[in-house]
N, C-alpha and C positions, 0 to 999 in steps of 0.2 A: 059541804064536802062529803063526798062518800066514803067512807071509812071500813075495814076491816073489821067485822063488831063480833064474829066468834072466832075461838084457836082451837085449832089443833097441837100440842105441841108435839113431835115427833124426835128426839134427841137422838143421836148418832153415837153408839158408844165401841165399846172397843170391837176389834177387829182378828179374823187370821187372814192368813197369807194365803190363798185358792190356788194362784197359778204363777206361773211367769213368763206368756204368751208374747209372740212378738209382734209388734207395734210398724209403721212405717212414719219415717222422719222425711221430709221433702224442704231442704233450704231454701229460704226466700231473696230472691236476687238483691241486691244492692239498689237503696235508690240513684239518683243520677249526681254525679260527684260527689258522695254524701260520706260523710265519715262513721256513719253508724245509722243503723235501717229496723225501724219496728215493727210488726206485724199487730192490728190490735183485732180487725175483722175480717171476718169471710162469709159469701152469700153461697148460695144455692151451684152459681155457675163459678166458685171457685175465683170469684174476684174478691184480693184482698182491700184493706184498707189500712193506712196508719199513718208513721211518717218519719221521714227523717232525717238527719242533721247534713245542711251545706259544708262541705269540707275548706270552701272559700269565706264565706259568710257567717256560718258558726248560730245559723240560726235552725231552727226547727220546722220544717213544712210538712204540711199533710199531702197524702197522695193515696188515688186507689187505682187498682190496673189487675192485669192478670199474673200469670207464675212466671211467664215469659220475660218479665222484668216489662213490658210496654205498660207504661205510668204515664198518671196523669197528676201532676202539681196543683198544689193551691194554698194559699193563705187566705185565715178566716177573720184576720185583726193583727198586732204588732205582737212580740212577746213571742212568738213559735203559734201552731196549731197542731193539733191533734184530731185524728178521721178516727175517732174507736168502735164505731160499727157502719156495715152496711149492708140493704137488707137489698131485694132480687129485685125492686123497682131501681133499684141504683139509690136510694137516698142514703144519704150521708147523715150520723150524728157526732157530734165532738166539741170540743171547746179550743179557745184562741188563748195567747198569755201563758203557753202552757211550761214555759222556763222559769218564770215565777216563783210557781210551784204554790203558792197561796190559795185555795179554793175559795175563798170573799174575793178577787183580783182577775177569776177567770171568766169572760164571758161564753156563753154556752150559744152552738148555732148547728141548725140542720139546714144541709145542703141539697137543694135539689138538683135531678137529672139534667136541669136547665142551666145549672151552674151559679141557681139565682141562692144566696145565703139570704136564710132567716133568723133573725136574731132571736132568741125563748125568750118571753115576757111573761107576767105573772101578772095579772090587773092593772094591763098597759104598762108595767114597770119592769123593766129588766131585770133578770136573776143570774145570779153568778154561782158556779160552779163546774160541773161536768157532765154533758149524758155522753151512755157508752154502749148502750141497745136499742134496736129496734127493730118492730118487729115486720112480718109479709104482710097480714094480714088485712090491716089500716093504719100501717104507716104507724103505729104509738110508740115513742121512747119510753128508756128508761135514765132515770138520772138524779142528780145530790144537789141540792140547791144551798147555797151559806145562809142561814137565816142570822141575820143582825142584828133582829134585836134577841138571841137568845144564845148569840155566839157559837150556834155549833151546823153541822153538817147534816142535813134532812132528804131522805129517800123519798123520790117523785115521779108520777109517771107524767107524760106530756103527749102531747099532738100537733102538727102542722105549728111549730112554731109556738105554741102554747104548753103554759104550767095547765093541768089537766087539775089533781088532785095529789096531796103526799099519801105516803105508805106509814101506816097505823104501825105501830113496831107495838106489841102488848106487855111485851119486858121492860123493865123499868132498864133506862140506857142514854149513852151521853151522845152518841149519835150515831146513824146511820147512812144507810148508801142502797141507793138501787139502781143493780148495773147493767142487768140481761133483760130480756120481756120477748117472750113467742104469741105464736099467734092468736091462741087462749087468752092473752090476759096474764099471764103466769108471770111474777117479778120475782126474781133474787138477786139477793146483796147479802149486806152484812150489818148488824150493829155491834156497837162498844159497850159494855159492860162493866166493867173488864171480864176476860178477855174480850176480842171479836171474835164473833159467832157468825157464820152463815145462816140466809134464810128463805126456804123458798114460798113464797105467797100465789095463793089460788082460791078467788073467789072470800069465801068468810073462813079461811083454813091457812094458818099458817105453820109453817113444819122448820124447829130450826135444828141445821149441820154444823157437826163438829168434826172432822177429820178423824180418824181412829186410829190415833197413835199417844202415846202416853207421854212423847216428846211433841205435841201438839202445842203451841203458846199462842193461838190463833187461826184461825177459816174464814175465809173469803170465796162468795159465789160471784163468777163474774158474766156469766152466760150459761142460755135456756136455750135448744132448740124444739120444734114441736113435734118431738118425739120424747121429750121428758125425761132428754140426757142434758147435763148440766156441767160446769168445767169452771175449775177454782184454782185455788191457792191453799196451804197452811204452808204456816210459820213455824220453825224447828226451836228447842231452847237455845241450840245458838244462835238464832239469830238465822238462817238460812231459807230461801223459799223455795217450796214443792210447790207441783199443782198435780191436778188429779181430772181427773174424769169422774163423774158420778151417776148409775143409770138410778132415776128412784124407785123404780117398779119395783127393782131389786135391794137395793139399798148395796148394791156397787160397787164399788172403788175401782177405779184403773190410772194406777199411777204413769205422770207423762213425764219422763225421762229424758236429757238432750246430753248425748254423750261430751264430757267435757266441761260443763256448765255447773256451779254451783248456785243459781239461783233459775228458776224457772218461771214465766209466768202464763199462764194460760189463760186467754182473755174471752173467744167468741168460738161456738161452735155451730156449725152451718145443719140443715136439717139429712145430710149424708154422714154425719158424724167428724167431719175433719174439722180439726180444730186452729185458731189461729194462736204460735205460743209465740213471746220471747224471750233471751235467757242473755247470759254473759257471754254466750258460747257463739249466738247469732240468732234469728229471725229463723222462722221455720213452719209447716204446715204438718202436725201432725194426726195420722188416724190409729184407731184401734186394730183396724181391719185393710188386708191393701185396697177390697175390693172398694174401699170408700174414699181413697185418695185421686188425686192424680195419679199419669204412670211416672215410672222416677223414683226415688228415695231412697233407704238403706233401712234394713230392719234393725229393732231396737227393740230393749225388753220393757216389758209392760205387765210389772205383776199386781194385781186383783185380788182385793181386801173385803173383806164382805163385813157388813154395819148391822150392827142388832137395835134397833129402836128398844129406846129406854120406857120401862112400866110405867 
């Protein structure tokens, strides 16, 4: 197994406040009689992915389509499915059982363009948990496999249907997650510690993110595109979720805001910059910039934190 064998560590520390530029929000149509609609991915041309809830049925389906609302359905096993990314070939990754909620209980499946489902195996034996990226380039996920005999949550990269190799976390940690991967090669997630920490992996360098706020009680990186902007999560001391945009050239911040909503989640960002979020408030496609969006949306504020790497 190939493993990560030097670090980098890059720490994310405190922060100001730069701007308070405005942002464009674009709502994501309703799926088809659904009682509630998720957004988790977006590609290149602007097609999302994710899934959600029968308003007769009460189950969970996956779907990807364009903004237009013209969707396409599917289920990938019993228990709900979930589409959490898709990349400009059209492939699908995600996992089935997703009402559950148990990651040992979920199996994990990339869809192809044929509509044919491959189930992820690991030495001919199936693995349960979740992938949630992937990328242009060759088709590689990213994804959290249940490991049983050690009882916890393990970051993994995959291909066509296969466990590839896990992701080396070099801090000592109870478990980890790998959610995003672009065209490079580049994964980010997160491990437990305690807190969760973000982290993004390239090549023998790993750099890991903390959100830069002092009411931070956790970070989560959940997508990479191959521009080397990246789109997360932290968690507030109450209890609350942000997410954020992060460019790392700069060490970045641009918080993604949905008017209305007390929790936000920011899942996959396409290589134009628009991001796919959801929140309490609705489903939504949001950029930094209009020029990166659809046409459509309503401006929003978007103020930009800038990160000091720790000595």
């Amino acid at each position: 197994m190939s493993l990560l064998r030097s670090v980098f560590l890059g720490c994310v520390a405190a922060s100001a406040v730069m701007s308070a530029q405005a942002a464009v929000l674009i709502p994501i149509p309703a799926g088809p009689n659904s009682s509630s609609t998720t957004a988790f991915g977006i590609n290149d041309s602007n097609v999302i992915s994710g899934s959600y809830v029968g308003a007769n049925d009460g189950i969970e389906h996956a779907f990807f389509g364009t903004l237009d609302g013209n969707y396409t359905s599917f289920d990938a096993g019993d228990g709900g499915t979930q589409a959490r990314a898709i990349n400009n070939g059209g492939i699908i990754v995600g996992f089935s059982n997703s009402q559950n909620g148990n990651t040992a209980d979920q199996p994990i499946f990339e869809r192809m363009p044929s509509g044919k489902l491959l189930t992820v195996t690991a030495n001919g034996q199936q693995i349960f948990g979740r992938a949630q990226g992937i990328d242009n380039a060759r088709n590689r996920f990213a994804g959290t496999r249940w490991d049983f005999g050690n009882h916890q949550a393990v970051a993994f990269k995959g291909e066509h249907g296969q466990w590839r190799k896990d992701v080396r976390i070099p801090e000592v940690h109870q478990a980890s997650e790998a959610n995003g991967i672009n065209s490079d090669g580049t994964v980010v997630g997160d491990y437990f510690r305690p807190p969760t920490h973000g982290f993004i992996g390239s090549g023998n360098k790993m750099q890991i993110v903390d959100y830069p706020s002092e009411q931070n009680a956790g970070t989560v990186l959940e997508g990479i595109n191959d521009s080397g902007q990246t789109v997360g999560q932290w968690v507030d001391s109450a209890g609350n979720t942000h997410s954020f945009l992060l460019d790392v050239a700069t060490n970045t911040f641009t918080d993604i805001n949905v008017t209305g909503a007390t929790n936000v989640y920011a899942w996959n960002v396409n290589n134009s910059g628009a991001v796919a979020v959801s929140s309490d408030a609705g489903s939504f496609v949001w950029c930094k910039k209009a020029r990166q969006c659809p046409a459509g949306g309503a401006a929003i504020a978007a103020p930009e934190h800038s990160g000091k790497p720790a000595r």
